[in-house]
VMD Tcl script that draws the C-alpha trace (Angstrom):
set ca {
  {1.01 5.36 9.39}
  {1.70 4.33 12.88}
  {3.31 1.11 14.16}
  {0.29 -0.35 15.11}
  {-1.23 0.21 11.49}
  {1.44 -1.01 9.32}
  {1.51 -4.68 7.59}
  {4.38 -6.31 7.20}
  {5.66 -7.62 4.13}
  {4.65 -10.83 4.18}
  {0.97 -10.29 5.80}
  {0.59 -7.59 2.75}
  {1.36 -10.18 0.03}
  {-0.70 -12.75 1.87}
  {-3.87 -10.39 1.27}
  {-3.31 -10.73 -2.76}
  {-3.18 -14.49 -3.18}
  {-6.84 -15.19 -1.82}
  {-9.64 -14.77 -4.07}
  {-11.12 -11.46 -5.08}
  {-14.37 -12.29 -3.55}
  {-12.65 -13.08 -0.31}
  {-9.45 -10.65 0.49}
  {-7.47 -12.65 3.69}
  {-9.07 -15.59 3.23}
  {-7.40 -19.17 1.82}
  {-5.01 -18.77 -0.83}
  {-6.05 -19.57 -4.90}
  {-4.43 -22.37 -5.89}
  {-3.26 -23.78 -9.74}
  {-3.91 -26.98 -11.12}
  {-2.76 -27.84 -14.76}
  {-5.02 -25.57 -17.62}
  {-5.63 -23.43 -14.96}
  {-4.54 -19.41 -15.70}
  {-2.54 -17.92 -13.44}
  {-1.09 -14.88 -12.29}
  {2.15 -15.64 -10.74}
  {6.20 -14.05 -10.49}
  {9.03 -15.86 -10.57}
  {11.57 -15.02 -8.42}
  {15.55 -15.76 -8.67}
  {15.49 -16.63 -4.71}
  {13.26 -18.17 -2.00}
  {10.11 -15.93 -1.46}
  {10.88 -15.18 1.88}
  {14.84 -13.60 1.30}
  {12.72 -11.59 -1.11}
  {10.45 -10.00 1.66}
  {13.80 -8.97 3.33}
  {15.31 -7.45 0.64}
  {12.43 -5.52 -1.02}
  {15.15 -3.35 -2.96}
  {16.89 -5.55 -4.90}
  {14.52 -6.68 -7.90}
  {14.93 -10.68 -7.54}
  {11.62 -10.82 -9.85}
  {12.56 -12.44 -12.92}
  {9.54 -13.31 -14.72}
  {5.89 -12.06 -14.68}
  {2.44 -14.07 -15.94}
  {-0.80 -12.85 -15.88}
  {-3.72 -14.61 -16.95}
  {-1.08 -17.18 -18.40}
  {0.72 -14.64 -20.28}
  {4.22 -13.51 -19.53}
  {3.98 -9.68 -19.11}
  {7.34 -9.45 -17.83}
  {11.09 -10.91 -18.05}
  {14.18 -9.82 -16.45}
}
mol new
graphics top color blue
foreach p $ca { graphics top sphere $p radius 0.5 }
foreach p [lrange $ca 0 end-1] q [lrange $ca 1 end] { graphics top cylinder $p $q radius 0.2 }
display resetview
């Protein structure tokens, strides 16, 4: 890919928290009972964009189920 078509990380991960139905748009939000599909992460979100390498995910849900734990 060239410079001009490349995303950076932030802008990619931005695309995957709007709705399905509408890819870019507003982010989904949680309210309690609500499912959700969500990582937990051992730092503040945006260290983690900097450091893609370094595996600070520590915990996975999806669809309110833990799929994943560091």
């Amino acid at each position: 890919m060239g410079p001009t078509e490349r995303l950076s990380p932030g802008r990619a991960l931005r695309l995957f928290l709007s709705g399905g139905g509408s890819p870019g748009g507003p982010p989904r939000t949680i309210g309690p009972g609500a499912r959700a599909d969500l990582c937990l992460l051992d730092c503040d979100h945006r260290r983690s964009l900097e450091d893609l390498d370094s595996g600070h995910v520590v915990a996975t849900v999806v669809g309110g189920r833990l799929v994943h734990e560091a």
